[in-house]
N, C-alpha and C positions, 0 to 999 in steps of 0.2 A: 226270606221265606219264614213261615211258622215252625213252629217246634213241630206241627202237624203235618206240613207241606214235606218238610225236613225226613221223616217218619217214612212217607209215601214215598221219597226220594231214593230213599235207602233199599224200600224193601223191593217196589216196584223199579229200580236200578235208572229212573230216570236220570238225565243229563242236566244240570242246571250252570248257570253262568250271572256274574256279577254287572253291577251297572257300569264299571272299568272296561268290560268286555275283556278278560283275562282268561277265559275258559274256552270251551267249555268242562264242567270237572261233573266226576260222578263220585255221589256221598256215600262216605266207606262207614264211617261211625258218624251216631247222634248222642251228645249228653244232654245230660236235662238241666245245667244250667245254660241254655242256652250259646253251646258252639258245636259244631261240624267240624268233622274231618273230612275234608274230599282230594281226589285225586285226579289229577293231572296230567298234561303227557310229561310236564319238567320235574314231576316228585307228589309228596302228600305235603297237604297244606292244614292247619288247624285255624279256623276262621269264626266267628260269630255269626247266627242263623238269624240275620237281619232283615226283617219282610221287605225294607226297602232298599236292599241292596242286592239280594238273591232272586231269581225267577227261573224257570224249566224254559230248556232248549231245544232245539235239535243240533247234530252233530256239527253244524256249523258257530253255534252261539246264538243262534237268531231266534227271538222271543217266541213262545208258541203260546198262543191264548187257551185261557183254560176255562 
């Protein structure tokens, strides 16, 4: 996801999930050099806001077009 998508994640409390399919996690903090902190049910995680690794979910992990 974008440092924008990232943004929208956070405030609008969407769910997103990785191409690993390891989520789904919802993004607690955003920096601006590009990483995220999101959380999980196993803990928080500090991860980099990759457009080609991150995408919005729903509570199962399953992609939702946007």
């Amino acid at each position: 996801m974008t440092h924008k998508q990232a943004m929208t994640a956070n405030t609008s409390r969407f769910l997103v999930n990785d191409r690993e399919q390891t989520g789904p996690y919802r993004v607690i903090k955003v920096d601006w050099v590009g990483k995220v902190t999101v959380q999980s049910l196993d803990g928080t995680h500090e991860m980099q806001s990759d457009p080609a690794i991150f995408y919005r979910c729903d509570i199962r992990g399953e992609k939702i077009a946007e």
